[in-house]
LUMKE-276496 format. One record per residue (C-alpha): x, y, z. Coordinates in pm, whole numbers, padded with zeros to 5 digits, always signed. Layout:
N
XYZ/...
This chain:
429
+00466-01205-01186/+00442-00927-01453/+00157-00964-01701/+00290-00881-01990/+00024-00950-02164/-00225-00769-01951/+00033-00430-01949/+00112-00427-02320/-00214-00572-02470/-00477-00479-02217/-00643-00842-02235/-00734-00987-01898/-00627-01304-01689/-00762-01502-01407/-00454-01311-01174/-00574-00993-01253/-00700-00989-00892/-00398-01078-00672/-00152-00905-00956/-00367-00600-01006/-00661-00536-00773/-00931-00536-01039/-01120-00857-01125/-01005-00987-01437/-01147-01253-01650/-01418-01414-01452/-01347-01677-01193/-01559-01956-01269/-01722-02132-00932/-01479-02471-00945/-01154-02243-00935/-01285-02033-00655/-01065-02018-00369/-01129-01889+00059/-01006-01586-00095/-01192-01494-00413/-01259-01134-00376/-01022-00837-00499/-00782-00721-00203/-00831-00348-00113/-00436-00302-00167/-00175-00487-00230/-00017-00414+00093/-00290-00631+00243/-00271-00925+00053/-00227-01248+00200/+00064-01419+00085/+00080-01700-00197/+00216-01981-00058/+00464-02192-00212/+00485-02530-00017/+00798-02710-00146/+00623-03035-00048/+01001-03264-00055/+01342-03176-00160/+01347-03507-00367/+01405-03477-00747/+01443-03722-01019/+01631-03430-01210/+01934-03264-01175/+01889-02911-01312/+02196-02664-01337/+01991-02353-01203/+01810-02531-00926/+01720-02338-00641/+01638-02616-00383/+02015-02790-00463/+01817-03092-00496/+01901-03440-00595/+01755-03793-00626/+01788-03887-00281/+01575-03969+00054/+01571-03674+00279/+01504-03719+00648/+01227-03486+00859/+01030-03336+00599/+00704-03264+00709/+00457-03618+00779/+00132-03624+00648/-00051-03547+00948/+00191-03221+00960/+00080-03138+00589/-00240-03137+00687/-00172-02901+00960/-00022-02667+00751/-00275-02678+00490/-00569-02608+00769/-00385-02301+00930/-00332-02177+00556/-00694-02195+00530/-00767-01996+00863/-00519-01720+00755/-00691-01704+00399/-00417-01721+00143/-00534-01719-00214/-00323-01954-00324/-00115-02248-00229/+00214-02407-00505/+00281-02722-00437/+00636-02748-00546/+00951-02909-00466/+01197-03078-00569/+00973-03260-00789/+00639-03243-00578/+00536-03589-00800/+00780-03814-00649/+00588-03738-00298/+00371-04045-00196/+00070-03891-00057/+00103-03613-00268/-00268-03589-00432/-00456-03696-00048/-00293-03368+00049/-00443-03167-00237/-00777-03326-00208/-00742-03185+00151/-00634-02861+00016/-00918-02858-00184/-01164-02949+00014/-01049-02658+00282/-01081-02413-00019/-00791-02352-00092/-00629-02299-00433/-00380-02536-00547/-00148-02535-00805/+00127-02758-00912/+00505-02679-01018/+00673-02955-01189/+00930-03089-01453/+00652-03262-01585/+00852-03578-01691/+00662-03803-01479/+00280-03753-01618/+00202-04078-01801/-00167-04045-01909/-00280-04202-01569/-00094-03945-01337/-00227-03676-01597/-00594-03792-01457/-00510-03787-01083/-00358-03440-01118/-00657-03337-01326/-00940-03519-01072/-00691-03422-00761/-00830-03041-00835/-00549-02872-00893/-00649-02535-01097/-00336-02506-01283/+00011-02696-01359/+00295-02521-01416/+00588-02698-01649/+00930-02637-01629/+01156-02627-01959/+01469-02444-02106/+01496-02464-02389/+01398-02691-02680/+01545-03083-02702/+01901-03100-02630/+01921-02778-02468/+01681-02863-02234/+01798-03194-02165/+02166-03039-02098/+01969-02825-01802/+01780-03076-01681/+02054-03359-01655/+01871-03599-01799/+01859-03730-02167/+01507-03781-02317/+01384-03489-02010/+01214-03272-02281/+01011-03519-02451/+00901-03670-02124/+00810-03312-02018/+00599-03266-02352/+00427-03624-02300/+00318-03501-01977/+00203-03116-02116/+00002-03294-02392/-00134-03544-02152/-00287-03268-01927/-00379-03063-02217/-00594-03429-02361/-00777-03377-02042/-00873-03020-02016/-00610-02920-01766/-00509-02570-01725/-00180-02604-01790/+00142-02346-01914/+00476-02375-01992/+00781-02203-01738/+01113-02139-01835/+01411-01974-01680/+01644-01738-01899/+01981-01793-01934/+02301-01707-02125/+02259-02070-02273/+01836-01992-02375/+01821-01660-02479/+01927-01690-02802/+01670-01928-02850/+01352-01731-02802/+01252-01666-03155/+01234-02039-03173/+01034-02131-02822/+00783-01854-02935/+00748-02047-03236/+00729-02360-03045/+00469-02219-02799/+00241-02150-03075/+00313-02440-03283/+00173-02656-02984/-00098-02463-02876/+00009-02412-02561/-00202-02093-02411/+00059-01950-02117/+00398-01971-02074/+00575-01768-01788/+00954-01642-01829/+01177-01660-01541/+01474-01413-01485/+01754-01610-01286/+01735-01585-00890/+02098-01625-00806/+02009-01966-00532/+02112-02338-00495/+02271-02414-00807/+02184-02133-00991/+02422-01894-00708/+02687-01814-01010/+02587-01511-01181/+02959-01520-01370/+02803-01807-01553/+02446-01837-01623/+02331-01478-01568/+02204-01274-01893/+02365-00916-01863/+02209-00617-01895/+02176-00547-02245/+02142-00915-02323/+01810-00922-02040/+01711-00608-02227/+01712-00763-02580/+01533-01071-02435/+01232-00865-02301/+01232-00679-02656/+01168-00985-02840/+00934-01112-02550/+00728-00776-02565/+00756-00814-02954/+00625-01186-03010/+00313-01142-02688/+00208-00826-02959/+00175-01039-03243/+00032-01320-03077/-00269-01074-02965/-00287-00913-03267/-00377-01247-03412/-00614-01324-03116/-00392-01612-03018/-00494-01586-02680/-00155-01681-02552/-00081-01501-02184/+00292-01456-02136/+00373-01363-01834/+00736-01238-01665/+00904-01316-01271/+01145-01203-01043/+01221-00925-01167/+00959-00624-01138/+01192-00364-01370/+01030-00538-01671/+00682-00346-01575/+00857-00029-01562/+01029-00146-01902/+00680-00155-02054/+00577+00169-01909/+00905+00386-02057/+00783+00176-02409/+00441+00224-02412/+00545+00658-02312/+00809+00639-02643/+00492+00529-02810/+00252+00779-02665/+00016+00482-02655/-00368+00581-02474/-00251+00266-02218/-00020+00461-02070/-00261+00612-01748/-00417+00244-01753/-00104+00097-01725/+00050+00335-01456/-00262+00265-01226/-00214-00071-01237/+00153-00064-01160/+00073+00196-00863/-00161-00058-00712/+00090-00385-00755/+00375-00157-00624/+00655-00462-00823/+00864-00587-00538/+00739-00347-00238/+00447-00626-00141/+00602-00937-00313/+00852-01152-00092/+00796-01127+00268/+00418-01004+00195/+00245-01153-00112/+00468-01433-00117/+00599-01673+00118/+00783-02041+00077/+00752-02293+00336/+00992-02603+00299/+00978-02951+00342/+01104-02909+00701/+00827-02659+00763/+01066-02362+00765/+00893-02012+00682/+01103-01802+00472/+01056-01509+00243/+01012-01658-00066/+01152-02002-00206/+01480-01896-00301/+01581-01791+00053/+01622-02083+00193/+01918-01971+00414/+01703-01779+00629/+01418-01903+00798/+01130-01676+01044/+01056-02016+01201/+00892-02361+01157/+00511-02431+01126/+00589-02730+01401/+00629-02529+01648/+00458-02207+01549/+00139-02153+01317/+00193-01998+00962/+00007-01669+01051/+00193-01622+01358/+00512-01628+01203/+00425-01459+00915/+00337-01170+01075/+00575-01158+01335/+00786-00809+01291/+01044-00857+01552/+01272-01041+01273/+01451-00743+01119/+01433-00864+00782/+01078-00958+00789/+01039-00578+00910/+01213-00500+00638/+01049-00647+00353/+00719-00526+00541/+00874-00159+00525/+01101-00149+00209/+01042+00242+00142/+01185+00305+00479/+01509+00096+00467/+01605+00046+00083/+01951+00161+00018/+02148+00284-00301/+02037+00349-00637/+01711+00233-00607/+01643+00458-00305/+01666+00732-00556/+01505+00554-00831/+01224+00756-00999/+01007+00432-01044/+01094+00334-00744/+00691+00331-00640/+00620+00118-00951/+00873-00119-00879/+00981-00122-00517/+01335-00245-00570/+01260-00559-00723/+01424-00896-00562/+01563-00856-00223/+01725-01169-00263/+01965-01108-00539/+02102-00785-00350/+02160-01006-00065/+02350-01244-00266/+02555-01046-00448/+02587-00728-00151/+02573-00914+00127/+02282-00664+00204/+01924-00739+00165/+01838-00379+00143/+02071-00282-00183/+01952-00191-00513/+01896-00517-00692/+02203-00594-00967/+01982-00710-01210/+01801-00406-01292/+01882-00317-01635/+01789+00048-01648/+02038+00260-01683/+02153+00572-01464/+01996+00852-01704/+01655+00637-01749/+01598+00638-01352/+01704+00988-01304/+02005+00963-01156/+02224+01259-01200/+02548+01347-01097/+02440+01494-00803/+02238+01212-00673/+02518+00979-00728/+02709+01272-00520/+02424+01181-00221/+02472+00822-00249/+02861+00811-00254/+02806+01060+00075/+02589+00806+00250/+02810+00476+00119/+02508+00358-00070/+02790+00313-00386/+02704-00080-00497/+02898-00176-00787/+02720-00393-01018/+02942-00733-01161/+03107-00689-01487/+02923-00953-01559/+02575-00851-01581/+02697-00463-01705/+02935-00627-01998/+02795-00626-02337/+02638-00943-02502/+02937-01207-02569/+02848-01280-02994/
């Protein structure tokens, strides 16, 4: 996740600690988790988990990254097994555990395995579409422990609804926001851009402060499960770039008013470098501040395969949660900690070791330390390589120094990855 509050602003966040080594805004003693304290470096962080608890959705998103539907699905992990996990999570010390899915509501036993979680000490938070939090579910989540709820949207009414698959979606996902909100929940709003959403910002900005609502995290697309075509539902370049202009405009006003609205960014680490080049054209005095922060976080370098990790409803380990097509093992037959830091995969070597094995442009990439080549899962999908430059960097050539006669050295070494028309084309009006 990219602060971008926290970079552009300077005002601190309960994940100031995993994102940026420095304890933030205090901690206090109900949220604390096994892991509490501020890693040395990023490199040694354990890894959020995100436990995709069932497949099992009572939505049918377009973009969804789990291909999921309203169906049963045989083997997913038994209680007994969830409770296994959760235990060996505790031993290894994560700092945080997602329970996600699918839609992680629809699971029976759902809050007995976050009262476990909780009483192990572990941190849990929830991902959900939110449409299924009547007033008494909003009290179970709320008493269950949970620290923080996470609701998906994208867009407002109709446009939502259209995503989602389901007519009436948005105002069941607002019951349930306003129902967790009633109770004192932590709770933010998530939202995935699009070539359908973008356009829409100035308005959900509006709506996020119209309803009080104090975080809200934007999503760049991970190209996965439904959301695999970049052709059509990808922002390009310039369009991503306009998006993070207005998203870096509206989080300024909203702390210039002392709103105290965090907006965050994820999956896709160039936006911290984006912030940087602004905050140099500005010659603002946050520029060393921000730098030092970036240099500790290191963007993609220590995300997937080290600060984050997925484990499915089958108990399949995987990098993150939007590579579910590769797998480092199963926690039935293996613990978490052993396969997690198991090396003799290549591609968890890999993501363990990105300096020494990333290819192509952002190999050469000045910010290349700041940002560590963003989301290895995109190059894979769209290079068939998990060590290419990521296609949905929207820098350009000049602004990562990369001259003619680096682009020479990578043509030499067949590091040449073309980037789809699609994301390069300008805007379509």
């Amino acid at each position: 996740m990219i602060d971008i509050t926290k970079l552009l602003c300077g005002e601190s966040s309960g994940g100031d600690t995993i994102r940026y080594g420095r304890a933030g805004a205090s901690i206090p003693q109900e949220r604390r988790s096994v892991t509490s304290g501020v890693p040395k470096s990023a490199g040694e962080r354990r890894p959020v988990v995100v436990w995709n608890v069932t497949r099992r959705c009572n939505l049918s998103c377009v973009h969804c990254y789990t291909d999921s539907k309203n169906i049963r699905y045989k083997g997913e992990l038994s209680t007994k097994e969830g409770k296994v996990l959760l235990r060996e999570l505790a031993d290894f010390k994560v700092p945080a555990v997602l329970f996600s899915g699918g839609e992680p509501l629809v699971r029976q036993d759902l809050f007995e395995l976050v009262s476990y979680a909780v009483d192990l000490g572990l941190r849990p938070t929830l991902s959900t579409n939110g449409t299924l939090i009547d007033k008494k579910t909003a009290r179970r989540i709320r008493e269950a422990g949970f620290t923080y709820v996470g609701i998906s949207l994208d867009g407002i009414g109709e446009v939502n609804d259209c995503f989602r698959g389901m007519k009436g979606a948005f105002e069941l996902a607002m019951r349930g926001f306003r129902n967790l909100v009633e109770l004192g929940a932590r709770v933010g709003l998530r939202l995935t851009l699009t070539s359908c959403n973008y356009r829409d910002l100035e308005a959900i900005f509006d709506f996020i402060e119209a309803e009080k609502i104090n975080r809200a995290c934007f999503y760049h697309l991970v190209y996965s499960g439904r959301g695999a075509s970049i052709t059509e539902s990808d922002l390009s370049h310039s369009e991503t770039r306009s998006a993070v202009d207005l998203i870096m405009r509206r989080t300024r006003d909203f702390h210039e008013r002392g709103l105290g609205i965090n907006i965050l960014t994820v999956d896709n680490h160039v936006d911290s470098i984006y912030i940087l080049r602004l905050l140099e054209q500005e010659n603002s005095p946050r520029i060393a501040e921000v730098r030092k922060l970036l240099e500790w976080n290191r963007g993609g370098t220590y995300s997937s395969g080290v600060g984050l990790a997925c484990v499915d409803w089958f108990g399949e380990v995987h990098a993150d949660q939007f590579w579910m097509d590769y797998s480092f093992g199963n926690v039935r037959n293996r613990k978490f900690s052993e396969i997690w830091t198991d090396t003799s995969d290549p591609l968890m070597k890999g993501l363990k070791d990105r300096p020494s094995v990333i290819k192509g442009r952002c190999r050469l990439c000045r910010y290349f330390a700041l940002c560590g080549g963003s989301m290895r899962v995109r190059a894979q999908r769209v290079y068939s390589d998990p060590f290419g430059p990521d296609p949905a960097c929207y820098l350009t050539d000049s602004e990562i120094g990369l001259d003619q006669e680096r682009k020479a050295e990578l043509e030499a070494n067949g590091e040449i990855y073309p980037i789809p028309e699609s994301l390069t084309g300008e805007p379509v009006i």
